[in-house]
C-alpha positions as CSV (number, residue, x, y, z in Angstrom):
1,X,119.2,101.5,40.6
2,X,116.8,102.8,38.4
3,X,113.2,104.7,39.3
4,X,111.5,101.4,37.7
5,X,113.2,99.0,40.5
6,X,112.2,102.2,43.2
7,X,108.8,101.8,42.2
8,X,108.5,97.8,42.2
9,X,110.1,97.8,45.6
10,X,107.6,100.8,46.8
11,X,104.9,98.1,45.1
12,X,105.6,95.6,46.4
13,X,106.0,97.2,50.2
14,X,102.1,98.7,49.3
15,X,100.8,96.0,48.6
16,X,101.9,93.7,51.4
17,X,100.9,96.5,53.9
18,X,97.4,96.0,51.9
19,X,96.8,92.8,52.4
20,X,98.1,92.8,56.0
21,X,95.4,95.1,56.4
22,X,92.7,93.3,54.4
23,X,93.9,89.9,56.8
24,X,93.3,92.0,59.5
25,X,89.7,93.2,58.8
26,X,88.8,89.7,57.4
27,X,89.7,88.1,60.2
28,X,88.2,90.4,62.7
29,X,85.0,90.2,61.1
30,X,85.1,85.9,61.3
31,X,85.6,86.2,65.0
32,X,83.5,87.8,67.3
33,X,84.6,87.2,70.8
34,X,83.0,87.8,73.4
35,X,83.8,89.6,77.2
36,X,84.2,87.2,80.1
37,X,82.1,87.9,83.2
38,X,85.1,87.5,85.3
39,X,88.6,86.2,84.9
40,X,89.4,82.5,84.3
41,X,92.8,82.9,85.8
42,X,92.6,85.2,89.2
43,X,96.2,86.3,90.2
44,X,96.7,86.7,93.9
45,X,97.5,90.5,95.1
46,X,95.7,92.3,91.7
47,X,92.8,94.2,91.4
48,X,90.6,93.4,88.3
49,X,90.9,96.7,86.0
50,X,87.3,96.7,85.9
51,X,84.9,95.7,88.6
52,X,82.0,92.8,87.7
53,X,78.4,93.1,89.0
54,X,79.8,90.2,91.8
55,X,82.8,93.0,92.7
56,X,80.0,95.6,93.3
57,X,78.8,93.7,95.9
58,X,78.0,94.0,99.3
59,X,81.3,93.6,101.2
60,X,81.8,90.1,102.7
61,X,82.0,90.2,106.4
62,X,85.0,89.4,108.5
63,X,84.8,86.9,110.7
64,X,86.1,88.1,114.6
65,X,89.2,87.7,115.2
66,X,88.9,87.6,119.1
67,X,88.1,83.7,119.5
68,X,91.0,82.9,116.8
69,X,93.5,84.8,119.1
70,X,93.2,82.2,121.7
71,X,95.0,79.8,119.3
72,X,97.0,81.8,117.0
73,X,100.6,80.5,116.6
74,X,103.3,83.6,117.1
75,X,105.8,81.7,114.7
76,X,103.3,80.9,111.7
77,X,102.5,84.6,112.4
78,X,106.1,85.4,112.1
79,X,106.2,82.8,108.6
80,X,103.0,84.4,107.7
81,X,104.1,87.9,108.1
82,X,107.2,87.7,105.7
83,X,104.8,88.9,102.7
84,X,104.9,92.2,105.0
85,X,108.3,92.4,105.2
86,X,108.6,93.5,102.0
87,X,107.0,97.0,103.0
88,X,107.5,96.9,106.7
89,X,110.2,96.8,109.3
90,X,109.3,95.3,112.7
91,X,112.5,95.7,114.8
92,X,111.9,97.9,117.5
93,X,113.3,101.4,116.3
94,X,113.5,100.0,113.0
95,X,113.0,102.5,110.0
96,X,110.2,102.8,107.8
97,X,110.3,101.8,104.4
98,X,107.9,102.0,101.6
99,X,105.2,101.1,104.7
100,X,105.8,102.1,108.3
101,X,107.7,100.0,111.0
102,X,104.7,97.8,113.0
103,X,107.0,97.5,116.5
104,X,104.3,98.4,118.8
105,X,101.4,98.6,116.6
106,X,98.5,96.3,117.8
107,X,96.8,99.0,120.8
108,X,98.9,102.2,118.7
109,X,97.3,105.4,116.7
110,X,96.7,104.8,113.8
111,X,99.3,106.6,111.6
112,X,101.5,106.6,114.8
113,X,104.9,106.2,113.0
114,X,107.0,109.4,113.2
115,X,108.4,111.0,109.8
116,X,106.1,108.1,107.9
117,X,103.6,110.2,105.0
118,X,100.8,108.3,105.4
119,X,97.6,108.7,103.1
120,X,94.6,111.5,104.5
121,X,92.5,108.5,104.6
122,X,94.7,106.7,107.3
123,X,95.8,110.3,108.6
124,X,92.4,110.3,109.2
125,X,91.6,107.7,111.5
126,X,95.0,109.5,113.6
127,X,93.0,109.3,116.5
128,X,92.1,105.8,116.7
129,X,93.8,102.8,117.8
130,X,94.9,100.0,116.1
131,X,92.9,97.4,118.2
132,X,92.6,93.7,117.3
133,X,89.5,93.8,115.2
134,X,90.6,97.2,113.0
135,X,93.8,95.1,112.6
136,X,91.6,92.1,111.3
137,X,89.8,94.3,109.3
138,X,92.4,96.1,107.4
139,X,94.3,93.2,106.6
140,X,91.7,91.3,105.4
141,X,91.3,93.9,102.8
142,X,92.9,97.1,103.3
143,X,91.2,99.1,100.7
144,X,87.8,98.0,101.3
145,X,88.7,99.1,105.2
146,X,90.4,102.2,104.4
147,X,89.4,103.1,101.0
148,X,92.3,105.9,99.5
149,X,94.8,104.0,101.8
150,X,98.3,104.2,100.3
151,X,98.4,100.1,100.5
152,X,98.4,98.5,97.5
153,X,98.7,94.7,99.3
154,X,95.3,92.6,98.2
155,X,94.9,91.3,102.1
156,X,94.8,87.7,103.6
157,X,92.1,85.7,103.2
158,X,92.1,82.9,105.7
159,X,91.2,84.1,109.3
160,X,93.3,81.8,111.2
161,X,96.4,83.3,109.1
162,X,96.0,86.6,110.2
163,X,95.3,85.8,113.5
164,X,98.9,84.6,113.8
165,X,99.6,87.2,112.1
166,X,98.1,90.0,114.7
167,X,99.6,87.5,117.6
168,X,102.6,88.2,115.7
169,X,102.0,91.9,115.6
170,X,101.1,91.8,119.5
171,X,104.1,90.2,120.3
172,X,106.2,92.9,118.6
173,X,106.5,94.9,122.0
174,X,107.6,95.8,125.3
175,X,104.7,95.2,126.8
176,X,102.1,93.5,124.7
177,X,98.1,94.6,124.8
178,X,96.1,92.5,126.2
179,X,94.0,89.8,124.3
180,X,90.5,90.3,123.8
């Protein structure tokens, strides 16, 4: 091949990188999109990158869970709880995995699981016990509850689903605590 092909081939390469480009600047220029207050699509379980005016709000408040407990269902609890089993054993003895095993939990220390790292913001609360309405709370949301927890799970919603969840949780035990 000769230099003269070289340099229509190197041309031509130029020049369709040129107008590429000029497509690129033309078009940007005829559009002028705008930012969306909020999602159009919300995907359950993720956290918007970056929060709205509405996200800054004050936190919603969580309905008591006490009253619920009366008629919580132990098997929708169990149904409900599979979600959790992706990050948590319940078998009694059962090993921790990427959360800690929740045999015994409901009227337990907070970060009560042996060997288990747990975040300094739940290593924190050590002290306390896991009672129904801090169980309400943090799985309603468990980074508004606990904010630096190590939980990455968006929380459930519905009050009657978690408290078949927690019924669940309670029945996960020797010798369960006593409702509320």
């Amino acid at each position: 091949m000769s230099s003269f092909e070289w340099n229509k081939i190197i041309g031509a390469v130029l020049v369709a990188l040129l107008a590429i480009k000029t497509f690129d600047i033309v078009g940007n220029a005829a559009v002028s999109p705008h930012k969306l207050e909020q999602n159009v699509y919300i995907v359950a379980g993720v956290e918007a990158a970056t929060p709205t005016a509405s996200a800054a709000a004050a936190p919603k408040e969580i309905e008591p869970i006490g009253p619920l407990l009366a008629s919580a269902d132990v098997e929708a609890g169990k149904k409900a709880a599979a979600k959790c089993a992706t990050c948590h054993s319940f078998d009694k003895g059962g090993a921790n995995k990427v959360g800690p095993n929740l045999w015994n939990i409901v009227g337990n220390k907070h970060a009560h699981a042996q060997g288990f790292a747990y975040s300094s913001a739940m290593q924190g609360k050590a002290a306390d016990a896991w009672d129904y309405d801090e169980i309400n709370h943090f799985i309603a949301s468990p980074r508004t509850y606990l904010p630096g927890t190590k939980m990455s799970f968006a929380g459930v919603t519905k009050a009657s689903e978690r408290a078949d969840i927690i019924a669940y949780l309670r029945s996960l035990s020797d010798s369960p605590a006593a409702l509320p």
